[in-house]
C-alpha positions in Angstrom: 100.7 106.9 61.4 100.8 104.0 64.0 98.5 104.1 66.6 99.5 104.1 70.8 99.2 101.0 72.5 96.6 100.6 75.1 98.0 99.8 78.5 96.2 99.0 81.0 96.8 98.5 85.2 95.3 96.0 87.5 96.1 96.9 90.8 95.6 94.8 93.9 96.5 93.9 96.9 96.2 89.8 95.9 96.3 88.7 99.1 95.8 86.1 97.9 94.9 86.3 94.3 91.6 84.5 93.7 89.6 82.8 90.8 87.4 85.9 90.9 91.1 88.5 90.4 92.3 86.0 87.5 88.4 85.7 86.1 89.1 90.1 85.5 92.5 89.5 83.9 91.3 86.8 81.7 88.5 89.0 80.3 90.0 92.0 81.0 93.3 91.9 78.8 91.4 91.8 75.4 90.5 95.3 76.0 93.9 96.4 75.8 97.3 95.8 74.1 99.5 95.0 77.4 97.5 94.7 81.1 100.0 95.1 83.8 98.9 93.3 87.2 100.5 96.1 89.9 100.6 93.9 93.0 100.3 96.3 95.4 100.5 96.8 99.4 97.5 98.1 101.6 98.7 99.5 104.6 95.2 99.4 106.2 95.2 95.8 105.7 97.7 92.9 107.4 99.2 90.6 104.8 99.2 87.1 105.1 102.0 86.8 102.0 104.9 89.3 101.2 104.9 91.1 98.0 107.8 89.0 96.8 105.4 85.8 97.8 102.6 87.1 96.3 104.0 88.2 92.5 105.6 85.0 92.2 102.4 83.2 92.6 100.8 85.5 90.4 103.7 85.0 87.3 103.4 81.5 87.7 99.5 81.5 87.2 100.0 84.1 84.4 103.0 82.6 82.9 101.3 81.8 79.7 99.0 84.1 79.1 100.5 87.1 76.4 100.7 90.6 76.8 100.4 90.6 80.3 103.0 91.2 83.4 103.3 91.5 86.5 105.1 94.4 88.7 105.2 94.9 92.2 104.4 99.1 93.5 103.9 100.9 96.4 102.4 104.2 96.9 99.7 105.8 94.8 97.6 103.2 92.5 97.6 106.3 90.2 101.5 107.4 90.1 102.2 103.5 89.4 99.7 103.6 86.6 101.8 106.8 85.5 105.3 105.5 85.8 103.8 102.3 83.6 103.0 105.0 81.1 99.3 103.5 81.2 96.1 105.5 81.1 93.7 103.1 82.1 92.8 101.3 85.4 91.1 98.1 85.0 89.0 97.1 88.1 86.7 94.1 89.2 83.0 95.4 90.9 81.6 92.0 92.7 78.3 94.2 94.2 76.8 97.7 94.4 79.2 97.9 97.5 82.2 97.9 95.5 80.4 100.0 92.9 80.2 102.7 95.1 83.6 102.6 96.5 85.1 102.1 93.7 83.4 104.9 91.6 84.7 107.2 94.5 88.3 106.3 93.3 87.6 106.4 89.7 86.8 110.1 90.1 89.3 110.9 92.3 91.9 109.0 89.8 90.7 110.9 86.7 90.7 114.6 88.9 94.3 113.9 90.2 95.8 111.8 87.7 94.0 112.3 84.4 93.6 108.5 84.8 90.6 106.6 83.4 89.0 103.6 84.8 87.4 100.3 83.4 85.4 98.3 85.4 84.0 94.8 84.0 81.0 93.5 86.4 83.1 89.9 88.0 81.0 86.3 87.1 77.9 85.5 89.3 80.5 82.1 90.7 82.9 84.8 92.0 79.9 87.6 93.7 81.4 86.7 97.2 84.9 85.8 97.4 87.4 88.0 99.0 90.7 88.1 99.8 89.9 89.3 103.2 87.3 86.4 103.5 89.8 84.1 102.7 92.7 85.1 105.4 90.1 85.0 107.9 88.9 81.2 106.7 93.2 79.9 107.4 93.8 82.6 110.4 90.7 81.0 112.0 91.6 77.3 110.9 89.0 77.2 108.2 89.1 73.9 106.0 91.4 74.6 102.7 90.0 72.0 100.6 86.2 73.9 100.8 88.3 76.9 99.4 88.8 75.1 95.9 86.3 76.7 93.7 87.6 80.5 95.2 91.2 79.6 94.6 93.7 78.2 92.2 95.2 74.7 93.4 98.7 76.9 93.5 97.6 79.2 96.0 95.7 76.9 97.9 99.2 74.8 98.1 100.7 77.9 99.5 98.1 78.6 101.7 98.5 75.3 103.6 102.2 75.9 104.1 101.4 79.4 105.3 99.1 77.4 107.7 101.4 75.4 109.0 104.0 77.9 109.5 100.9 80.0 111.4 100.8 76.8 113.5 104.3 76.5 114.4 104.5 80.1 116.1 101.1 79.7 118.1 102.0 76.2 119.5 98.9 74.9 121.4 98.3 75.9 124.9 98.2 72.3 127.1 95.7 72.4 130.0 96.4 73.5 133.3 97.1 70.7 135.8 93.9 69.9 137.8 93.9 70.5 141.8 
């Protein structure tokens, strides 16, 4: 009698996709037979890069890694984990603050969709990085280059060009004449 294959989910928003997301799918996929990144959207969150932006960046840093994909959802984490015909989440906890919120949707996961979750603790390098963190560094003007132990060189390339394209629909203000 064979034995099912373990399939896990990663699901994220990726926006963008950091050392500390790939450092989880890197350690995570040994624990099952196929890990499936869901790229997902948060609609309490704005994006800086559209789905279609962010799962291309993610196949081309995962392109050679085996037995895992990537697929784009929206809606429920859990029904995509479903429709996958998966049974496991797989997340990342970076602090006790993330522990917390992310036990709270581990339960509710398992209650409503007989789901179970898998969380691996992210490396000590990786404690503070944030996608949120991140958009706030370019919105704000933040240097890229400081960015380049929290980032792939890929996504910093795209973060530059999403930078200037930021720039080129808030031109700069010129001062008012003087009286």
């Amino acid at each position: 009698m064979s034995q099912a294959r373990k399939r896990g989910v990663f699901p994220g928003q990726f926006d963008p996709i950091t050392n500390g997301h790939l450092d989880v799918i890197r350690r995570g996929v040994h624990l099952f037979d196929e890990l499936i990144v869901g790229v997902g959207i948060n609609p309490d969150k704005r994006e800086m890069f559209t789905l279609d932006e962010r799962v291309d960046m993610i196949r081309e840093l995962l392109k050679d890694m085996p037995n895992v994909r990537v697929e784009s959802f929206t809606g429920l984490t859990v029904d995509f984990v479903r429709q996958m015909k998966a049974t496991v989440i797989l997340r990342g906890i970076r602090d006790v603050s993330d522990l917390r919120y992310e036990f709270q949707l581990a339960l509710a996961n398992r209650a409503v969709g007989e789901v179970e979750t898998v969380f691996i603790m992210t490396g000590d390098q990786y404690a503070l990085t944030s996608s949120s963190l991140i958009r706030q560094i370019v919105a704000l003007g933040g240097e890229l280059k400081q960015l380049n132990g929290l980032l792939p060189e890929l996504v910093i390339r795209h973060l530059r060009q999403k930078k200037k394209e930021i720039a080129g629909k808030n031109p700069p203000v010129p001062d008012a004449p003087a009286n």
